[in-house]
Every structure is written in C-alpha cells, then in structure tokens.
N, C-alpha and C positions, 0 to 999 in steps of 0.2 A: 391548501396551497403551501404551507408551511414543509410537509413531506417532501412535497416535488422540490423545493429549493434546496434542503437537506441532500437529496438522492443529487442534482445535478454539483453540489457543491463538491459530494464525496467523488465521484464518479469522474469529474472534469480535472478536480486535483490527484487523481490516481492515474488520470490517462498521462497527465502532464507530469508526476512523478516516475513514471513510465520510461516517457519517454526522456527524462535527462538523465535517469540512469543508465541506460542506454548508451546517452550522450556521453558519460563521463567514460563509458567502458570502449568507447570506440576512438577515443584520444583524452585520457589522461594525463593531459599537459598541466604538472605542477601550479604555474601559471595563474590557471584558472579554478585551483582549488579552492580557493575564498568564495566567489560569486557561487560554484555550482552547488556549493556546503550552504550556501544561504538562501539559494531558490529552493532547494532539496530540503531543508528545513523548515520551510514556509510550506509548501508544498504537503509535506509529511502533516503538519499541525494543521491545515486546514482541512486532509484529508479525515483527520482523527473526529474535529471538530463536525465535518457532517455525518459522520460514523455514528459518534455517540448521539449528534442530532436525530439521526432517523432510530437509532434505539430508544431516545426518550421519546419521540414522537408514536413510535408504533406501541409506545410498552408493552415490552415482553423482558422486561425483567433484565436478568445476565446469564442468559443461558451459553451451553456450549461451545454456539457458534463462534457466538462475541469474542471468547478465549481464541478460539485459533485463526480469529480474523486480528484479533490483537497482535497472537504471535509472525502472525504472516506480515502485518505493518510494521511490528519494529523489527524484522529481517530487513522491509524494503528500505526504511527510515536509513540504516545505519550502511547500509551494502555501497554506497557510492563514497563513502568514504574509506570504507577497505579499498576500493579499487584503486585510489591515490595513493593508499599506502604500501600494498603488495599488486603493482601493474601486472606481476609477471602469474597470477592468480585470478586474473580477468577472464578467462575460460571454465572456473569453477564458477565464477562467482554469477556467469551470466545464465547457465544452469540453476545457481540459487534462486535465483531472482525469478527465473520464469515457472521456476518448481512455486515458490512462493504466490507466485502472482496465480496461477493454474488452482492453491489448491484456495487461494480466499475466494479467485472466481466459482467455483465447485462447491464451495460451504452455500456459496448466496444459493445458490437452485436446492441443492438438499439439504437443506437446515430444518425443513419439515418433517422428515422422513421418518426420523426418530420421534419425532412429537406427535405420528400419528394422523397427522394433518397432510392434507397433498393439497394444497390451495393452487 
C-alpha cells in the first residue's frame, strides 16, 4: 500500500507541476508571481518527496536513473520562475520543459534496460 501512495503522490504532483508551468508560460503576469512560485514550490517538494518515497520503498539503491530524474526535477522545479524573469524566452523554455518532462517520462520505461532486467 505504502508504494501506491508514493507512485500517486509523485505522479499527481508532476501532473499538477505540469500543468502550472504551463500556466505561468501562457500569461506571466507579474502579479501573480508570489502565488504561482509557491504552488510551484510545494508542488516541486512533494513531487521530490514521493520520488525518493518510491526509491526508498522499492530499494534499489541510487542508480542512474535517480540522477537524471533528479536532473530533469530541478530543470522543472526552477523553469517557471525563469519565465517571470525573461517573458520574452517563454518559447525556449516551453521546449525545455517538455524536453525535460519527455526525457524523466522515458528514463521510468527504460531504467531496466542497462540493468539487464526487462520486468
């Protein structure tokens, strides 16, 4: 049981981190930079939190994947607050983001691959 609430905690705060980065890229009104930097941070930490929940749940250590699912989080973590800061850089950055999001969804299916394992 404990797995499944891990998987739906990281998974429900990724879609939801998802989508307000999105939010922010599709009207970056000043404004609103407090609130979205603090759902977006919440968000970010509880993504992290069922992350490393289903790592310590499933133990397997800190292999590779972990690394570039790290890296791909703190790309997502910090990218809506670039958008606030360089509006006029919201075309790269929604390219980063989906580059990001494409390649931690593509580590989840082949993280076996190199281990040998095809579960």
């Amino acid at each position: 049981m404990k797995l499944q609430i891990y998987q739906v905690l990281h998974v429900a705060s990724m879609v939801l981190l998802t989508a307000f980065i999105f939010q922010t890229f599709a009207n970056p009104d000043p404004k609103n930079r407090r609130k979205t930097g603090m759902i977006t941070g919440i968000l970010a930490l509880l993504m992290l939190i069922g992350g490393f929940g289903l790592v310590a749940t499933m133990k397997v250590g800190f292999p590779w994947w972990v690394i570039v699912k790290l890296v791909c989080w703190l790309g997502l973590a910090s990218i809506s607050g670039m958008a606030y800061r360089k509006p006029q850089r919201i075309p790269l950055l929604t390219i980063v983001a989906i580059a990001l999001i494409l390649i931690a969804i593509i580590t989840v299916y082949f993280r076996h691959v190199t281990a040998g394992s095809y579960e």
